[in-house]
C-alpha positions as CSV (number, residue, x, y, z in Angstrom):
1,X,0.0,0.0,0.0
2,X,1.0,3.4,-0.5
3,X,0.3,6.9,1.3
4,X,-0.2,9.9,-0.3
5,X,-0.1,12.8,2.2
6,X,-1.0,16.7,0.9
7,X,-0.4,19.5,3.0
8,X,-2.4,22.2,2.4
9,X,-4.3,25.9,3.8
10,X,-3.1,28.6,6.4
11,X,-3.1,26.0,9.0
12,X,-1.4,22.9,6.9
13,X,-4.2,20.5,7.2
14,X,-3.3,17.2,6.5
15,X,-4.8,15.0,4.2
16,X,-4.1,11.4,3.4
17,X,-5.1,8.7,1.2
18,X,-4.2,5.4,0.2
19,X,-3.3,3.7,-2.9
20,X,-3.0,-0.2,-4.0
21,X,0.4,1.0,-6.3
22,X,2.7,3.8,-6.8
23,X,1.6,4.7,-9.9
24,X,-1.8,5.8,-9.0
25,X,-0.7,7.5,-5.9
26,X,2.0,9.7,-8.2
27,X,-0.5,10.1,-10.6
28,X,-3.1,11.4,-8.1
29,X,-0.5,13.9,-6.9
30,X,0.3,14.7,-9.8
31,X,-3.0,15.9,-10.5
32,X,-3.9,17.6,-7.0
33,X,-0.7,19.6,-7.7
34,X,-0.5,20.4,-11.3
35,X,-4.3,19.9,-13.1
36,X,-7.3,20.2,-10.9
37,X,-6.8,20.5,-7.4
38,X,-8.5,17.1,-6.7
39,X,-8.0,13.5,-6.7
40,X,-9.8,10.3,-5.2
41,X,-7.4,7.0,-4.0
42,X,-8.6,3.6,-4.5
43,X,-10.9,3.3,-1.5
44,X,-13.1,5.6,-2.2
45,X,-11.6,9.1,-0.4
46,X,-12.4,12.1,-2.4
47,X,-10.2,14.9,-1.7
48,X,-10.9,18.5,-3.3
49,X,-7.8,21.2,-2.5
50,X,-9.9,24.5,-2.2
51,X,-5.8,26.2,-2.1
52,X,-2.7,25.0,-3.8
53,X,-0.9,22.3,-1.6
54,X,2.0,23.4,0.1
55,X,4.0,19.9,0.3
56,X,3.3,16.0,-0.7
57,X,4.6,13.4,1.0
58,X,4.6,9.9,-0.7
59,X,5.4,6.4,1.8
60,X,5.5,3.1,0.4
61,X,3.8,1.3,3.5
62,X,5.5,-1.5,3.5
63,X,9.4,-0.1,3.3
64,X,8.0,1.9,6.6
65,X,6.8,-0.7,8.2
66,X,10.2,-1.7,8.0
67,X,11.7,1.2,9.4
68,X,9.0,1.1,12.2
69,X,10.6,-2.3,12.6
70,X,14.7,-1.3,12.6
71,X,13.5,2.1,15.1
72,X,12.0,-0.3,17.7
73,X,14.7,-2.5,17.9
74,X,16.9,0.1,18.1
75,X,14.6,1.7,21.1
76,X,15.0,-2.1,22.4
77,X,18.6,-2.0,22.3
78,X,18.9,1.6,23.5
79,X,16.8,0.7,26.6
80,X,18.4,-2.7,27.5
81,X,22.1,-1.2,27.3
82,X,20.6,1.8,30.0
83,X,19.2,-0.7,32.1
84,X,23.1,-3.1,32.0
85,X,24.3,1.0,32.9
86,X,22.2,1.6,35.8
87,X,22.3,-1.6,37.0
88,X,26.5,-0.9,37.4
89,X,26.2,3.0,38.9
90,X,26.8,3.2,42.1
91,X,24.7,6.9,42.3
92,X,21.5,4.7,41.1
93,X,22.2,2.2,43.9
94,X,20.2,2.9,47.7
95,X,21.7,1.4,50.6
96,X,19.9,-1.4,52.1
97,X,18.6,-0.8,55.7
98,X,19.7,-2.8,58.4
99,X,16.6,-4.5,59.8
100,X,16.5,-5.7,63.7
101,X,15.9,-9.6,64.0
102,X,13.2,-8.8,65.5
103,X,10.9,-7.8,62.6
104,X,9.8,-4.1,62.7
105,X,8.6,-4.2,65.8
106,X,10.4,-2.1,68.1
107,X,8.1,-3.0,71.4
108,X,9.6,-4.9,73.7
């Protein structure tokens, strides 16, 4: 799948639609930029610029899902090798507190 997002209007309002194959979705931006300011994707989502869009963004799905992938483990790794480094600091560490034999309770 593919994602065509258009940018567009004083407050960049995001649009985004989604396309079976990359030549539809570079033809439909084609179009909303160049020709008429309008395009639908192939589910069904009509989308009608009323203003020139400001930027397009094009995302092959499954390439990011990829890179969604490669970030997470890299997050993963990121995390496990700050938990090994905190395990080892000696600032991170709190002294134990010596407890009596007797349990907590200092009534005698």
């Amino acid at each position: 799948m593919f994602l065509l997002t258009v940018v567009f209007g004083e407050n960049d309002t995001l649009w985004q639609a989604c396309f079976d194959n990359e030549k539809s979705m570079l033809d439909a931006a084609f179009e909303a930029g160049i020709l008429k300011q309008c395009f639908t994707d192939d589910y069904g989502t009509e989308i009608f610029l009323s203003k020139r869009a400001t930027a397009f963004q094009v995302r092959d799905t499954s390439k990011a899902q990829l890179a969604e992938i490669e970030m997470m483990l890299h997050n993963a790794r990121t995390q496990n090798k700050a938990q090994r480094a905190a395990a080892t600091d000696p600032t991170l560490s709190v002294p134990q507190l010596a407890v009596p034999t007797g349990g907590m309770n200092f009534r005698q």
